[in-house]
C-alpha positions in Angstrom: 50.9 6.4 25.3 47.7 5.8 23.1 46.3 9.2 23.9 50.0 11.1 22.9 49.5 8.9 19.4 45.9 10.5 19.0 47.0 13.6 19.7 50.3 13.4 17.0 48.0 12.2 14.8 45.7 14.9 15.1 48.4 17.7 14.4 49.9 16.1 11.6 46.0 16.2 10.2 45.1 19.8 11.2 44.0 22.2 8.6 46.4 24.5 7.1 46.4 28.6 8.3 45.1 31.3 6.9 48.0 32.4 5.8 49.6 28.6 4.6 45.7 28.8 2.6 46.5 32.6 0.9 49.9 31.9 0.0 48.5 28.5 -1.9 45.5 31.1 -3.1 48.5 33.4 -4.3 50.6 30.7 -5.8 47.5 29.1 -7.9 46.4 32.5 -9.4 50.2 33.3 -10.0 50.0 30.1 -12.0 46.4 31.3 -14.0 48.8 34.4 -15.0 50.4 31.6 -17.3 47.1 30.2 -18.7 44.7 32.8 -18.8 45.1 35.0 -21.4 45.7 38.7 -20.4 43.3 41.5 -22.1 41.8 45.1 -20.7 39.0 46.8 -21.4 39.1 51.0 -21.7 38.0 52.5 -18.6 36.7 56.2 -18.6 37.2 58.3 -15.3 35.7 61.6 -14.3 37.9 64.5 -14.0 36.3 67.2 -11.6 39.2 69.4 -11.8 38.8 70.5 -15.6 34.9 68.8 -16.7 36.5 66.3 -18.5 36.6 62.1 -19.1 39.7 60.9 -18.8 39.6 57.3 -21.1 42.8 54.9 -20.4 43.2 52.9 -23.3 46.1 50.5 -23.1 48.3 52.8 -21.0 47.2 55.8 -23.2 44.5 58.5 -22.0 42.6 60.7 -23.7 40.7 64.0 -22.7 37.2 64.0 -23.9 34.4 66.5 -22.9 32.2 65.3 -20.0 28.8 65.4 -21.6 26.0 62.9 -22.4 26.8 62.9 -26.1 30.2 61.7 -25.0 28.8 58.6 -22.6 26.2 58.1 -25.6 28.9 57.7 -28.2 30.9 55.0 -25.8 27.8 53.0 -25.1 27.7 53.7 -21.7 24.7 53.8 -20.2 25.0 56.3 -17.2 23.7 59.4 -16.8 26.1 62.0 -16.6 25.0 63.4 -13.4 26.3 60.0 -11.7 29.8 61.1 -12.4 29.3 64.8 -11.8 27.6 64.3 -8.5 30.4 62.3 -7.2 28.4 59.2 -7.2 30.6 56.9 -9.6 34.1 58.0 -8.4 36.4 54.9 -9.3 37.7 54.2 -13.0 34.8 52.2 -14.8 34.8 49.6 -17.6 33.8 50.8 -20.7 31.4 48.4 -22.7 32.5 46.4 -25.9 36.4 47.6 -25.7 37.9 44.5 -24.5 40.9 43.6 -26.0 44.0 41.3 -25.4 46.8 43.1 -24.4 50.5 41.8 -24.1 51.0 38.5 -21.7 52.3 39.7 -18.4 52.6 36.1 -16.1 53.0 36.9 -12.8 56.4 34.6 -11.6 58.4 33.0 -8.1 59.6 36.8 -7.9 56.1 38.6 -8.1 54.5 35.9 -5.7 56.8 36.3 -3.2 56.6 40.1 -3.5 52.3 39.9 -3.6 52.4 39.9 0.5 54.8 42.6 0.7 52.8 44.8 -1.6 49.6 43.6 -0.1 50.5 44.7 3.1 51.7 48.2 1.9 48.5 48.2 -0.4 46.4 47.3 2.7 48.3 49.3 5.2 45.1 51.4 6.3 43.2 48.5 7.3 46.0 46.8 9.1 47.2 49.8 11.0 43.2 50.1 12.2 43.1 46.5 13.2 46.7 46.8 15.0 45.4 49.8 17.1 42.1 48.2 17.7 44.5 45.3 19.6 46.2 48.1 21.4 43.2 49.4 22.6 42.1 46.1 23.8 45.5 45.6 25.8 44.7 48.9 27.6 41.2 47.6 28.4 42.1 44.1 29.8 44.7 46.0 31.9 42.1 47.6 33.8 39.9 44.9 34.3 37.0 46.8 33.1 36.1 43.7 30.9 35.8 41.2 33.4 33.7 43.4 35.6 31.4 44.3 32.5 31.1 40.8 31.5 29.9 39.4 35.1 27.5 42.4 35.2 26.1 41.3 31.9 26.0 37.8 32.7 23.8 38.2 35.5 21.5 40.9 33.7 21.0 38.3 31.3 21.1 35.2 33.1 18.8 32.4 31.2 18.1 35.2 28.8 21.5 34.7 26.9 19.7 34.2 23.6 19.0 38.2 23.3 22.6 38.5 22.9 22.7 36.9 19.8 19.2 38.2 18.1 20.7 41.5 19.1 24.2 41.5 17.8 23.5 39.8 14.4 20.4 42.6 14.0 22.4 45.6 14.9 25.6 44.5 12.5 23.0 43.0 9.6 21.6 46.5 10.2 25.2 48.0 9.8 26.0 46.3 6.5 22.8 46.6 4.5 22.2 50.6 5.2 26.4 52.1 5.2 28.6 48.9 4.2 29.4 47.8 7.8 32.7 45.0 6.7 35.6 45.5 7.7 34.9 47.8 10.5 33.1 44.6 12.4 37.1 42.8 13.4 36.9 45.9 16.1 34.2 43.5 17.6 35.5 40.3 17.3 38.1 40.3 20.4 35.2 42.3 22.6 32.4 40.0 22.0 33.9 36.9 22.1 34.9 36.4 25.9 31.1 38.0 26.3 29.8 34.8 24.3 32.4 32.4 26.7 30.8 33.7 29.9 27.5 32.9 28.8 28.3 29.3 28.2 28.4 29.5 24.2 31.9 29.3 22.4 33.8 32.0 20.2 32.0 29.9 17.1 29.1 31.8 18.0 30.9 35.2 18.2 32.3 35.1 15.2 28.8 34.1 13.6 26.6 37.2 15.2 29.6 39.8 13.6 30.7 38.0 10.4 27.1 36.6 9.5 25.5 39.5 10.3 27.8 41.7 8.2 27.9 39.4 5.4 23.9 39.2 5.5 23.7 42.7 5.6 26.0 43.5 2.7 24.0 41.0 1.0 21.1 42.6 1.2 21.9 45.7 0.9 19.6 48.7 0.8 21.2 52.1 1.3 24.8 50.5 1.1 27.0 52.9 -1.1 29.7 51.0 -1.4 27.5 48.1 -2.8 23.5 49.0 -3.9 24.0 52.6 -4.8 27.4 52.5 -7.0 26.2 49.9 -8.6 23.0 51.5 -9.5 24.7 54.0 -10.5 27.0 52.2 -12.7 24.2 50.5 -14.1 22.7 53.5 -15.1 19.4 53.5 -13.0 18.5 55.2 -9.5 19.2 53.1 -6.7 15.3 53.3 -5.0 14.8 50.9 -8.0 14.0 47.2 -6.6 14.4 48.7 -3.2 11.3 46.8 -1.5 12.5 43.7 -3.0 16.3 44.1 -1.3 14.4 45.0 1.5 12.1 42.1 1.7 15.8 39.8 1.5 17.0 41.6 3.8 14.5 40.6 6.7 14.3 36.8 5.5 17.8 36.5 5.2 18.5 37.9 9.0 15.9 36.1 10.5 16.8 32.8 8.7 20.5 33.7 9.9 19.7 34.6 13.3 17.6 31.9 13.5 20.7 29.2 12.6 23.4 31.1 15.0 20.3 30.3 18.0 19.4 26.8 16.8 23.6 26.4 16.9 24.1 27.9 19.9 21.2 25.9 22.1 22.8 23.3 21.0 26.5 23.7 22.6 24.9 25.3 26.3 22.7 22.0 26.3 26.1 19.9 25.8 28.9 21.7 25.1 30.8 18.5 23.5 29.0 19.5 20.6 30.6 22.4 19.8 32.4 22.5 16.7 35.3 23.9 18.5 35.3 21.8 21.9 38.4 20.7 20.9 40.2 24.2 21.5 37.7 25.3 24.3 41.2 25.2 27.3 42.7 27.4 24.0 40.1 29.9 24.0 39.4 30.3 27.2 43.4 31.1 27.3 43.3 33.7 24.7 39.9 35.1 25.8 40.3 35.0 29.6 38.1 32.7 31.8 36.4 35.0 33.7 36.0 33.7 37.0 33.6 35.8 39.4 36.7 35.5 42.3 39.0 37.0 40.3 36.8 39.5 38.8 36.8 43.4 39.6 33.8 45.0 41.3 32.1 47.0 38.4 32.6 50.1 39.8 32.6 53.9 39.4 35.9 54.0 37.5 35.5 51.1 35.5 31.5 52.0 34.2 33.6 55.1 32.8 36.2 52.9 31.1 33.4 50.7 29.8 31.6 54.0 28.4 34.6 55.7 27.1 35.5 52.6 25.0 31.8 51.7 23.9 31.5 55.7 22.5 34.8 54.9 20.4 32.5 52.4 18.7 29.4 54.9 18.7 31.9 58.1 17.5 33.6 55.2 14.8 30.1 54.2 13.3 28.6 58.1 13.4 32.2 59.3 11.5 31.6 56.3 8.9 27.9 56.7 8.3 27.7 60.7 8.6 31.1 61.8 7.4 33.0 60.4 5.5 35.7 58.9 7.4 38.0 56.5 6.6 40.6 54.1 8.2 43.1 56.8 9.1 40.4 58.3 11.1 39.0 55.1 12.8 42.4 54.4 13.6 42.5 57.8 15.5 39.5 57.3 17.2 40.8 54.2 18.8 43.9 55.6 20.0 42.1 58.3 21.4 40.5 56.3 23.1 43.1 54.4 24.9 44.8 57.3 25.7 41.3 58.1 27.8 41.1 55.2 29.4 44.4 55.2 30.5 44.4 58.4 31.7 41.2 57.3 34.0 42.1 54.2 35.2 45.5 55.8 36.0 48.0 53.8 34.1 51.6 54.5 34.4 53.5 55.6 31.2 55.7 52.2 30.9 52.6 50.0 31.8 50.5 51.8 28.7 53.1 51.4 26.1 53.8 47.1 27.4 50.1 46.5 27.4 49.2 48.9 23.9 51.7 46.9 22.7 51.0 43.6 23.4 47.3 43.7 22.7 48.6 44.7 18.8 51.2 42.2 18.6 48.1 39.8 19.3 46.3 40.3 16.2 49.7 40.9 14.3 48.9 37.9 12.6 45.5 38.6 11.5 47.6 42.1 10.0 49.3 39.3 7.5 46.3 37.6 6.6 44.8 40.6 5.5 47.8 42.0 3.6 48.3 38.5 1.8 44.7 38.4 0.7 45.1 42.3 -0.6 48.2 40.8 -3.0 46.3 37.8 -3.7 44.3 40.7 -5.6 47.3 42.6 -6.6 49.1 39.3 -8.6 45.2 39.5 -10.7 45.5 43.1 -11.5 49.2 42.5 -12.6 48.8 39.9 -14.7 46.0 41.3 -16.4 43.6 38.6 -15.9 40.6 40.1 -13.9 39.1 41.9 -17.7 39.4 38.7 -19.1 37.8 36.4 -16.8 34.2 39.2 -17.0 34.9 39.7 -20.4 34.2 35.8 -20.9 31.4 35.2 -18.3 30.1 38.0 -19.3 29.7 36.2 -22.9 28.5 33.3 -21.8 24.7 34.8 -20.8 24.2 35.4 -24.1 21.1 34.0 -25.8 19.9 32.6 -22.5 16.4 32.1 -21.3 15.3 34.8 -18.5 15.4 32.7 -15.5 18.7 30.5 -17.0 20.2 33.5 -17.4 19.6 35.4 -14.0 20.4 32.7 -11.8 23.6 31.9 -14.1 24.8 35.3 -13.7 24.1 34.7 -9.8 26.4 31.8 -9.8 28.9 34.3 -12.2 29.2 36.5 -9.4 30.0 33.9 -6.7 32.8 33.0 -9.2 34.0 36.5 -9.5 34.1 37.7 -6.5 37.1 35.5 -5.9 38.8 37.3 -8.2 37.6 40.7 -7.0 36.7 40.5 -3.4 35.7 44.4 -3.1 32.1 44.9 -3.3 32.7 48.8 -4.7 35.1 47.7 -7.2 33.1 44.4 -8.4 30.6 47.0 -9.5 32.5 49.4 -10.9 33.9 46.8 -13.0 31.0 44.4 -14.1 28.0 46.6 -14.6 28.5 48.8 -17.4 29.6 45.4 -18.9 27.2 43.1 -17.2 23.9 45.5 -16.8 23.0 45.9 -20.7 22.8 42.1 -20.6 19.1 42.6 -19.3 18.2 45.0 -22.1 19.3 42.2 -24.7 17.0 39.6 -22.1 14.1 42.0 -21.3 14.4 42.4 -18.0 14.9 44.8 -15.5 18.9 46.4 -14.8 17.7 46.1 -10.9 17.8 42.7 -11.1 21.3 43.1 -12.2 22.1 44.4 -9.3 20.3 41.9 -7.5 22.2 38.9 -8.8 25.7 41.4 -8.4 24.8 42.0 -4.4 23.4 38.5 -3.7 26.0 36.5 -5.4 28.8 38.6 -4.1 27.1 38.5 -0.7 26.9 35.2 -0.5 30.3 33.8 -1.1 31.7 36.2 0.9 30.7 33.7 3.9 33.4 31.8 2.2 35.3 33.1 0.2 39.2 33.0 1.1 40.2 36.3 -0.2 37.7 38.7 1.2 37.4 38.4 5.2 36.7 35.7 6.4 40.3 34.3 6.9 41.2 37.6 8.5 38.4 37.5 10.9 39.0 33.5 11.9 42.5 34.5 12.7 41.9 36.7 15.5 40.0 33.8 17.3 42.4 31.3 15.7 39.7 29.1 14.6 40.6 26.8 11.3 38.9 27.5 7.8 37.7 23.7 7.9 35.9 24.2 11.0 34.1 27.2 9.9 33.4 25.7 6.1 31.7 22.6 8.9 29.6 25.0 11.0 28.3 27.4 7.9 27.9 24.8 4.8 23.9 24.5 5.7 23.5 28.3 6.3 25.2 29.2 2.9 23.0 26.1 1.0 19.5 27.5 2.3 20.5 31.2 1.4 21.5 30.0 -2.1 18.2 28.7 -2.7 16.7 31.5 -1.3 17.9 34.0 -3.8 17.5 31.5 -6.8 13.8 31.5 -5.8 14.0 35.5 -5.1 15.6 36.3 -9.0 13.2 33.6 -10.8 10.4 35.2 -9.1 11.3 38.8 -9.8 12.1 37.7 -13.3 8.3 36.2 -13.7 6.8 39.6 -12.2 8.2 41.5 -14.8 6.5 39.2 -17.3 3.3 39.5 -15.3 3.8 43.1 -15.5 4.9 43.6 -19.3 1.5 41.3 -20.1 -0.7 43.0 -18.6 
């Protein structure tokens, strides 16, 4: 009787959803529609068709020739050949236009639309995640996991650690050179029952893809959806504070990897300490226990399986990288792939189409998750509010000492990056406004950059409207429990990069003294 009370108790205390958190997001930003006073600045786009910029001015465009005189004359400082190259391809802000524009408050209608037009909006993501689950549902059919997970295990046997260093490495490695993000939830449902069989929990699966990615994206070097636009929107070449990002980079993975171990000895020496031991009969449920009885003999048909479905990873990360793909194409790549598989392990028709689609309908919900955080976004850009919240951060640097100011504007971006969750359209955005800033400082527009990528990096460990809810619900692991297991990692980073931009702001002293 006294244990059916504890448990009662416990449910009517559990954290809310992921998608019971985004619709709360949605409702409170719906409500900042109201308060927040709506305002726009001009944005000037690149027309390749005719040579021209294209300004948007309060619903109004204008044609102006694409020339240097014309970005002189708006005070933007890009060179041309950003925009002409292809390198700036998104609709930037221009500087000192922001104005307040008509109130448009976002009501009970337009919040309960937000998801709808969210998922619509995000509909490329979610069809790649949904065929990602069908895949999966083809591979557990086969039994091509089990068998590849009790090879590894004994390959690796008292060895498990490599795993980890590995994994986190290779995605950290992912994220900082081509913007590895959202790409990674392909590896959540894989890796997961690999972390189970070698006596860790799905805590530390999630941490070796998400960490790594978020590290990576962080730090990013040759990242073009982060470093590089945002150079280029800044107006300098992206090689400029490239050792710096670099040096991050490698403190900030080892100190993560480092964390995800020290976590993860912890739970195989006593696996009550797990941060999830609550729902370890839950996972092993949803994951499969894989039990050596009842596991198939890795053999000549199943190391095919296992190689056809680790090349749809190999072909998805060479088609991102090398060219130019998108999520219509991953998506492609995946079904592809099951169709392989399925063809070689020798599935009947009616047995392909139950299990394709009953590995997607298993990450249906993480679909909704993703398409509520996407009109969490959309209620913003509605109600006009997203100009207005830069335009005013962006005033509140002013005047400030050098190291006030950079690790202010660090703390800025954290704050922002709420608001706008993509890393490609935060830069877009906030440099042309935000980069002449260090002119008016004296310091360097790299470090700019710097604050942009690690302040945005950062807070995407947490932050509710970029991925992290998305990829929690495929493992169905609580946003508390996660906030618990990450609240030291995300302290010790922060102080990492305070001491990395006040440092990088005194060597430009050094430099400009001597």
């Amino acid at each position: 009787m006294t244990e059916k009370i504890k448990i009662s108790s416990y449910e009517k205390k559990k954290f809310p959803s992921a998608q019971t958190i985004l619709l709360v997001i949605a409702a409170f930003v719906a409500l900042l529609t109201w308060i927040i006073p709506s305002g726009k600045y001009d944005s000037l786009t690149y027309n390749k068709l005719d040579n021209t910029f294209v300004i948007n001015s309060k619903g109004k465009t204008t044609l102006i020739p694409a020339n240097q005189k014309s970005l002189d004359e708006l005070n933007v400082k890009i060179p041309l050949l950003n925009f002409t190259s292809g390198a700036i391809y998104k609709p930037i802000s221009i500087p000192d236009t922001y104005e307040k524009v008509a109130t448009n408050p976002q009501g009970f209608f337009e919040f309960v639309q937000s998801p709808i037009k969210g998922i619509i909006e995000a509909s490329d993501v979610i069809f790649l995640v949904l065929f990602i689950g069908g895949l999966i549902g083809i591979m557990n059919l086969t039994g091509a996991f089990d068998a590849g997970i009790m090879r590894m295990s004994s390959v690796l046997k008292g060895r498990e650690y490599i795993l980890i260093i590995l994994t986190t490495s290779l995605v950290a490695l992912g994220g900082t050179t081509f913007g590895f993000a959202e790409e990674t939830l392909a590896f959540i449902p894989i890796l997961i029952p690999v972390f189970i069989a070698a006596k860790y929990d799905a805590m530390v699966g999630i941490a070796c893809v998400f960490l790594g990615s978020s590290v990576g994206s962080m730090c990013s070097t040759t990242n073009p959806f982060a470093t590089i636009i945002a150079s280029d929107s800044a107006g300098i070449n992206w090689t400029t504070g490239l050792y710096g990002r670099v040096m991050m980079f490698c403190v900030c993975t080892t100190i993560s990897v480092l964390y995800i171990l020290r976590y993860a000895k912890r739970i195989k020496s006593d696996a009550t300490k797990s941060i999830i031991f609550d729902q370890k009969g839950e996972m092993e449920l949803l994951f499969g226990s894989v039990k050596e009885n009842k596991t198939s003999k890795l053999n000549h048909r199943l190391r095919i399986i296992l190689f056809l479905f680790t090349a749809c990873f190999i072909v998805m990360v060479i088609g991102v990288s090398m060219l130019g793909w998108w999520f219509p194409e991953m998506a492609s790549v995946f079904l592809v792939g099951a169709l392989l598989i399925g063809f070689v392990g020798k599935i009947n028709e009616s047995d392909f189409v139950n299990a394709f689609s009953k590995g997607a309908g298993e990450l249906l919900g993480v679909a909704f998750i993703i398409g509520i955080a996407r009109g969490v976004s959309i209620l913003m850009k509605d109600g006009c509010i997203s100009d207005t919240v830069l335009y005013n951060t962006s005033a509140l640097t002013q005047g400030m000492n050098k190291g006030v100011f950079v690790n202010t504007l660090f703390f800025i971006y954290n704050g922002l990056s709420f608001f706008i969750p993509s890393s490609s359209g935060m830069a877009v955005l906030s440099m042309p406004i935000m980069s002449p800033l260090a002119d008016t400082v004296g310091i360097g527009r790299e470090i700019i950059v710097n604050t942009y990528q690690y302040g945005m990096g950062l807070f995407a460990f947490i932050n509710p409207t970029g991925l992290i809810l998305a990829t929690l619900g495929i493992a169905k692991i609580g946003f508390d429990k996660w906030l618990k297991f990450v609240w030291p990692l995300v302290i010790i980073l922060t102080l990492i990069s305070m001491v990395f931009l006040t440092i990088s702001v005194f060597n430009i002293k050094l430099q400009k003294g001597f």
